[in-house]
Biotite code that builds the C-alpha atoms (Angstrom):
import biotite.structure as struc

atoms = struc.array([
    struc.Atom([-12.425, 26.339, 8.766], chain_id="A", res_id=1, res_name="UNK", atom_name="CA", element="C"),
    struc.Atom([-12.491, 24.691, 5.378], chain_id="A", res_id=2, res_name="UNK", atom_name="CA", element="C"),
    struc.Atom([-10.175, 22.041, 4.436], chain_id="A", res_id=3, res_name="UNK", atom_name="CA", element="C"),
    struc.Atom([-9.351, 21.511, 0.968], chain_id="A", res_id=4, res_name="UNK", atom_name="CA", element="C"),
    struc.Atom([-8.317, 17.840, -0.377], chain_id="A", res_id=5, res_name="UNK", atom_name="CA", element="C"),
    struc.Atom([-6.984, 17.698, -4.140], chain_id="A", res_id=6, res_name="UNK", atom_name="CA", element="C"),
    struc.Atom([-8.505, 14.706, -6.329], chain_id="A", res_id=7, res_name="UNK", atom_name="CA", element="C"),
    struc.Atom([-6.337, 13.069, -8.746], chain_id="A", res_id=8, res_name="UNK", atom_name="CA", element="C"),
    struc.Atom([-7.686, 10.619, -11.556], chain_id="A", res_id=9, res_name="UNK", atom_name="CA", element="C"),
    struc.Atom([-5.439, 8.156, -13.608], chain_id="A", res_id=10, res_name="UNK", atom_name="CA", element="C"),
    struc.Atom([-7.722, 5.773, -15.374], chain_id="A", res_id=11, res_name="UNK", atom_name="CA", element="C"),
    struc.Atom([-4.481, 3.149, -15.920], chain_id="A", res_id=12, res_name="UNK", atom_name="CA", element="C"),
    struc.Atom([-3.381, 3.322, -12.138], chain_id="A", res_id=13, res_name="UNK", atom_name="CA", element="C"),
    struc.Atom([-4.838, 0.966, -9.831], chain_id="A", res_id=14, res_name="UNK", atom_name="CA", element="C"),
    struc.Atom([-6.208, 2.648, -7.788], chain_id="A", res_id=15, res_name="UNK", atom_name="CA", element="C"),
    struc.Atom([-7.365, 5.258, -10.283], chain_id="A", res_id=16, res_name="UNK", atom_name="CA", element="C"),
    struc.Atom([-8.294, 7.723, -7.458], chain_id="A", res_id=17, res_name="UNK", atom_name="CA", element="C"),
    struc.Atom([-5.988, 9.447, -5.270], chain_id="A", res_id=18, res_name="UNK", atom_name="CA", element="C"),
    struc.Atom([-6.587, 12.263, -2.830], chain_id="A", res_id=19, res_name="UNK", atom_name="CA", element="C"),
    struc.Atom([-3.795, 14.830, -1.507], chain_id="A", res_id=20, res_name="UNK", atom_name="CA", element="C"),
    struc.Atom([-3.691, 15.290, 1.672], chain_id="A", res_id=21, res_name="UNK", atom_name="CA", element="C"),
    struc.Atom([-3.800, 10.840, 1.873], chain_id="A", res_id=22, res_name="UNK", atom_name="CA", element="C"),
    struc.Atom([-4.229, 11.646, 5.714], chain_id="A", res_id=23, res_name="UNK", atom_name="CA", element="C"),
    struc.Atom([-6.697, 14.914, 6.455], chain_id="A", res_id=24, res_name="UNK", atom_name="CA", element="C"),
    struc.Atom([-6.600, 16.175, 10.426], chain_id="A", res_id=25, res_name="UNK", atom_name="CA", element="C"),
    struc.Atom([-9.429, 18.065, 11.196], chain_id="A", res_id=26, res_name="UNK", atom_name="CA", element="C"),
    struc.Atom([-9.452, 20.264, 14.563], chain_id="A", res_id=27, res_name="UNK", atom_name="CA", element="C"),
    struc.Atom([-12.638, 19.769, 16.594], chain_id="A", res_id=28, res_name="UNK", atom_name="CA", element="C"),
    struc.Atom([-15.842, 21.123, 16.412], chain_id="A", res_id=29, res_name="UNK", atom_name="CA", element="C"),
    struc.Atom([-18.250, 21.432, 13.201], chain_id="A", res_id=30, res_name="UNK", atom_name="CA", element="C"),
    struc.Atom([-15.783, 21.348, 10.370], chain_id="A", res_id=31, res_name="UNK", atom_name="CA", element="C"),
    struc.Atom([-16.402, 21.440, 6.296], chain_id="A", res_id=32, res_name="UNK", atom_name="CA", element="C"),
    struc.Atom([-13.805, 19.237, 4.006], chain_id="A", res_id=33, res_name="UNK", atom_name="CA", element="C"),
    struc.Atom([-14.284, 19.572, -0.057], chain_id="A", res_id=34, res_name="UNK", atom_name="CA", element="C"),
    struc.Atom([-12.687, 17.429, -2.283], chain_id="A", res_id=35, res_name="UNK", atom_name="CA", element="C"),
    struc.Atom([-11.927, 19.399, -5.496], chain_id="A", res_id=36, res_name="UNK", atom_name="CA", element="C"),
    struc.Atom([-10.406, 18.289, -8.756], chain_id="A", res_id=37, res_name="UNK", atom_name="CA", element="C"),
    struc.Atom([-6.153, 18.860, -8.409], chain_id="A", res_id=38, res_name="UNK", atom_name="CA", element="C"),
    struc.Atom([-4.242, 20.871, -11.098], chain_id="A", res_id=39, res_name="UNK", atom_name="CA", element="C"),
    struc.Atom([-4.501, 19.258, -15.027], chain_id="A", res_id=40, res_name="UNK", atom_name="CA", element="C"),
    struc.Atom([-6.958, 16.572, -14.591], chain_id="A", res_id=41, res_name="UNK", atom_name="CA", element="C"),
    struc.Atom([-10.161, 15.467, -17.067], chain_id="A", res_id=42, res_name="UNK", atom_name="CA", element="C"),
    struc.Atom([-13.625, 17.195, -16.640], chain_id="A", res_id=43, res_name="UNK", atom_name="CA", element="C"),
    struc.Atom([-14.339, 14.067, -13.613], chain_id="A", res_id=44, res_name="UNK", atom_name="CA", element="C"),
    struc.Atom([-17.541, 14.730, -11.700], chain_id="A", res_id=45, res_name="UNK", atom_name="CA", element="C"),
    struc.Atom([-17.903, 13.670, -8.035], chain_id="A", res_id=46, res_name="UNK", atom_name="CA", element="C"),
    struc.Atom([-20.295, 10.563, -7.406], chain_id="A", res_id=47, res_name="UNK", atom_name="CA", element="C"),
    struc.Atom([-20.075, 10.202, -3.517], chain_id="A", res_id=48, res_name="UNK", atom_name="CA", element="C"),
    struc.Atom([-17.833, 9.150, -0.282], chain_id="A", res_id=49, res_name="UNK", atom_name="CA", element="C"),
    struc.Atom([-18.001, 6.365, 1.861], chain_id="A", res_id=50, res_name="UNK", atom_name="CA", element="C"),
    struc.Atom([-16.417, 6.081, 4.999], chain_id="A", res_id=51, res_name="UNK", atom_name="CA", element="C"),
    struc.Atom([-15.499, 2.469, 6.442], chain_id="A", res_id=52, res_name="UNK", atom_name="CA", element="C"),
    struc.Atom([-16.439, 3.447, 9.976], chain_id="A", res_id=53, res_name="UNK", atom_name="CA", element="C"),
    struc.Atom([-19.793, 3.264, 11.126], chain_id="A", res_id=54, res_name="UNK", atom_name="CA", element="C"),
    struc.Atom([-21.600, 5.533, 12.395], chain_id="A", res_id=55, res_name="UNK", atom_name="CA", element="C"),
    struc.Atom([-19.901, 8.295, 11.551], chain_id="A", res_id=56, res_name="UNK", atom_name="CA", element="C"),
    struc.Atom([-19.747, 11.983, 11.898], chain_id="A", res_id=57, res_name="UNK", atom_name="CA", element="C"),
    struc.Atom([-19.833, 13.258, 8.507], chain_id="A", res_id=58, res_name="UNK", atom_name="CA", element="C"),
    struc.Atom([-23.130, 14.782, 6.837], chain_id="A", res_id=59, res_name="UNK", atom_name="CA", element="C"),
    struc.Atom([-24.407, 13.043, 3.391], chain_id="A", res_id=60, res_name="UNK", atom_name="CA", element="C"),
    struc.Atom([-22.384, 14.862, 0.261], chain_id="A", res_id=61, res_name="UNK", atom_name="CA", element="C"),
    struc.Atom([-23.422, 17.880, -1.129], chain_id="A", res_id=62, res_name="UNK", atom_name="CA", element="C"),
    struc.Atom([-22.179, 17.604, -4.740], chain_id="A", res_id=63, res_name="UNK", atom_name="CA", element="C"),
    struc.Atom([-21.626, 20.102, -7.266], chain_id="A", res_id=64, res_name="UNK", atom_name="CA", element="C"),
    struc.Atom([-20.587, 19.599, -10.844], chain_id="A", res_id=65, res_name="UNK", atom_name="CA", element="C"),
    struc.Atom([-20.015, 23.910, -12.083], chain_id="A", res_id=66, res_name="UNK", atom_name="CA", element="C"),
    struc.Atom([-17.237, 24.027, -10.738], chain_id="A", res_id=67, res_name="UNK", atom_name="CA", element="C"),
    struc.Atom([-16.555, 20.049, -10.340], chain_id="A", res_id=68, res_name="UNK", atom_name="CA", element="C"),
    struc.Atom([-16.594, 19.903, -5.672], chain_id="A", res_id=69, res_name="UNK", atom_name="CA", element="C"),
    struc.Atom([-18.036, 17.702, -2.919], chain_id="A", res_id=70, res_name="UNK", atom_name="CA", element="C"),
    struc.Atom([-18.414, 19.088, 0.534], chain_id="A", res_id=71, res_name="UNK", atom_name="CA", element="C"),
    struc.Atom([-19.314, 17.262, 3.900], chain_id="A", res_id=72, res_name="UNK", atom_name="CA", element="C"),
    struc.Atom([-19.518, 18.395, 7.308], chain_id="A", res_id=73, res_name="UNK", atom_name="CA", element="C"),
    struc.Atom([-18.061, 16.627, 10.571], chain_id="A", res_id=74, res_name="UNK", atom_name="CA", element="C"),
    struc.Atom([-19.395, 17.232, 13.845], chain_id="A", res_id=75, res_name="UNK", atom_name="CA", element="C"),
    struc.Atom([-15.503, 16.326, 15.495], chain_id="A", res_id=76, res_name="UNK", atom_name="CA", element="C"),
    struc.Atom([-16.053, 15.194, 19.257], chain_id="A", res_id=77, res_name="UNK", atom_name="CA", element="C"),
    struc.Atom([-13.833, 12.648, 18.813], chain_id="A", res_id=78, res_name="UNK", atom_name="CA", element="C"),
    struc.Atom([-10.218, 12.897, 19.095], chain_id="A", res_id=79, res_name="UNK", atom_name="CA", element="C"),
    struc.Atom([-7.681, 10.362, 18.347], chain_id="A", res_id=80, res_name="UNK", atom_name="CA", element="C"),
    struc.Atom([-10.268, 8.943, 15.824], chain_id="A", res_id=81, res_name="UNK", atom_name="CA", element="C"),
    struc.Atom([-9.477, 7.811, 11.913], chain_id="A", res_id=82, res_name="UNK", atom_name="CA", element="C"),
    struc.Atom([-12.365, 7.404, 9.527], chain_id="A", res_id=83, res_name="UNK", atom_name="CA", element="C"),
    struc.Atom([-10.765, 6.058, 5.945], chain_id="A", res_id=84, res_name="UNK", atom_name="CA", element="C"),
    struc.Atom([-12.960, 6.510, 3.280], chain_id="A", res_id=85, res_name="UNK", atom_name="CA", element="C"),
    struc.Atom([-13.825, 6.164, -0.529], chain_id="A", res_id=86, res_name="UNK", atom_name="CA", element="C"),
    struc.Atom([-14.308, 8.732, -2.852], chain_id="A", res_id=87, res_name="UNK", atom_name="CA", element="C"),
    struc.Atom([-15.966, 7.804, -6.451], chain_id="A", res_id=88, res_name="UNK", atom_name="CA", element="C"),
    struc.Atom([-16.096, 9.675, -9.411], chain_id="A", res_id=89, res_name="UNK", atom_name="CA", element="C"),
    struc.Atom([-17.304, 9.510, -12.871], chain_id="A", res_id=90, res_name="UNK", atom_name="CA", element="C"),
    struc.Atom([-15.954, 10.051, -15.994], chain_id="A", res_id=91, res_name="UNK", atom_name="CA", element="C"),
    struc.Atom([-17.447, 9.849, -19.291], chain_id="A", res_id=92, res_name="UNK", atom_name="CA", element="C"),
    struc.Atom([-20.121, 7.373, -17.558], chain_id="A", res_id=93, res_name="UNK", atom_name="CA", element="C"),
    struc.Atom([-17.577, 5.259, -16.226], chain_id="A", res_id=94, res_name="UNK", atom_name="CA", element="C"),
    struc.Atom([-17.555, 5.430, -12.173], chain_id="A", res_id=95, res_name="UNK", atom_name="CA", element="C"),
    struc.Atom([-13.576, 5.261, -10.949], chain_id="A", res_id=96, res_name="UNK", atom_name="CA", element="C"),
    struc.Atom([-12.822, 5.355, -7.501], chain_id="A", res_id=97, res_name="UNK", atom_name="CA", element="C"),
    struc.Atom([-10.029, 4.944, -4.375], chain_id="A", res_id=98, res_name="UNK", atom_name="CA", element="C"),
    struc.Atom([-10.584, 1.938, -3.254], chain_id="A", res_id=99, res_name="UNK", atom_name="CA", element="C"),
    struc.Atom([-7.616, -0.443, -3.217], chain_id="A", res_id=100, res_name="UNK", atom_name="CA", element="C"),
    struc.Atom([-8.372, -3.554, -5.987], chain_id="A", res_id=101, res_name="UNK", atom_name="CA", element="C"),
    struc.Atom([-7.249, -6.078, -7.697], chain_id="A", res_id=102, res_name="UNK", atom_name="CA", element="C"),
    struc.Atom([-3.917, -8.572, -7.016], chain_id="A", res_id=103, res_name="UNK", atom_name="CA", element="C"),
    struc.Atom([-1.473, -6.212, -5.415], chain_id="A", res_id=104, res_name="UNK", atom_name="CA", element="C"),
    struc.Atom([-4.120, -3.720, -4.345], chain_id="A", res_id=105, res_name="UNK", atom_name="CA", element="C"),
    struc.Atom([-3.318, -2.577, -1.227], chain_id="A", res_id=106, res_name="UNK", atom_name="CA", element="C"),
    struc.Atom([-4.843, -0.972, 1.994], chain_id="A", res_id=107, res_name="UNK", atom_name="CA", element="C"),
    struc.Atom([-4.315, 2.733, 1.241], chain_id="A", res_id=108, res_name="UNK", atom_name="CA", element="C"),
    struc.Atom([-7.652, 4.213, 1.681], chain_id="A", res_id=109, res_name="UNK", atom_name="CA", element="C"),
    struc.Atom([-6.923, 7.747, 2.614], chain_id="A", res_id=110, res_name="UNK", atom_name="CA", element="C"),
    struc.Atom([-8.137, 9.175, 5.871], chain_id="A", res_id=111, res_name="UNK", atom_name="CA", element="C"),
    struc.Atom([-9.641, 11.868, 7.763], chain_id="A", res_id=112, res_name="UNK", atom_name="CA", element="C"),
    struc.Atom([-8.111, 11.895, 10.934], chain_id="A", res_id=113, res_name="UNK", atom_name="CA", element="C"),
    struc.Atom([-9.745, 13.914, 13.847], chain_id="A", res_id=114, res_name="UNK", atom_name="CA", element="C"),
    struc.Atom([-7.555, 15.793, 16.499], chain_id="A", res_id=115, res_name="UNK", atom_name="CA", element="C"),
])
């Protein structure tokens, strides 16, 4: 099974990275989640994730730029568990990513939450 977040990019909006699903569950067992560019949004190119939690499950990021996608892997065998991450991208040279920042940032790092 292959689940599918949307990435949105809004170089004025702090943060100037948001994801759709903000909270992915993901069944157990070996799963693959892609991040893909949503509906309408400039020619971005995926730079990487990082998840907060350490270690974790996921497989380093296979990235692809034709057509735009980043795909890890999670071995789930552990239920109950969130792992919030950040996802970077790069436009025109300029890296832009979800991580909360700035006065008024706040803790909304999206998730991938494992059933």
């Amino acid at each position: 099974i292959c689940m599918t977040i949307k990435v949105s990019l809004d170089v004025h909006a702090s943060p100037p990275v948001t994801v759709n699903p903000d909270k992915e569950h993901v069944n157990s067992g070996n799963q693959t989640i892609t991040w893909v560019p949503a509906a309408n949004q400039p020619a971005f190119t995926f730079t990487g994730v990082t998840f907060s939690t350490t270690p974790t499950p996921f497989s380093a990021p296979t990235i692809t730029t034709d057509p735009a996608k980043m795909t890890v892997t999670e071995d789930n065998s552990t239920p109950g568990v969130d792992y919030p991450y950040t996802i970077t991208v790069s436009l025109n040279g300029i890296s832009y990513s979800s991580a909360s920042s700035g006065i008024g940032g706040k803790a909304g790092d999206p998730v991938i939450h494992n059933n």
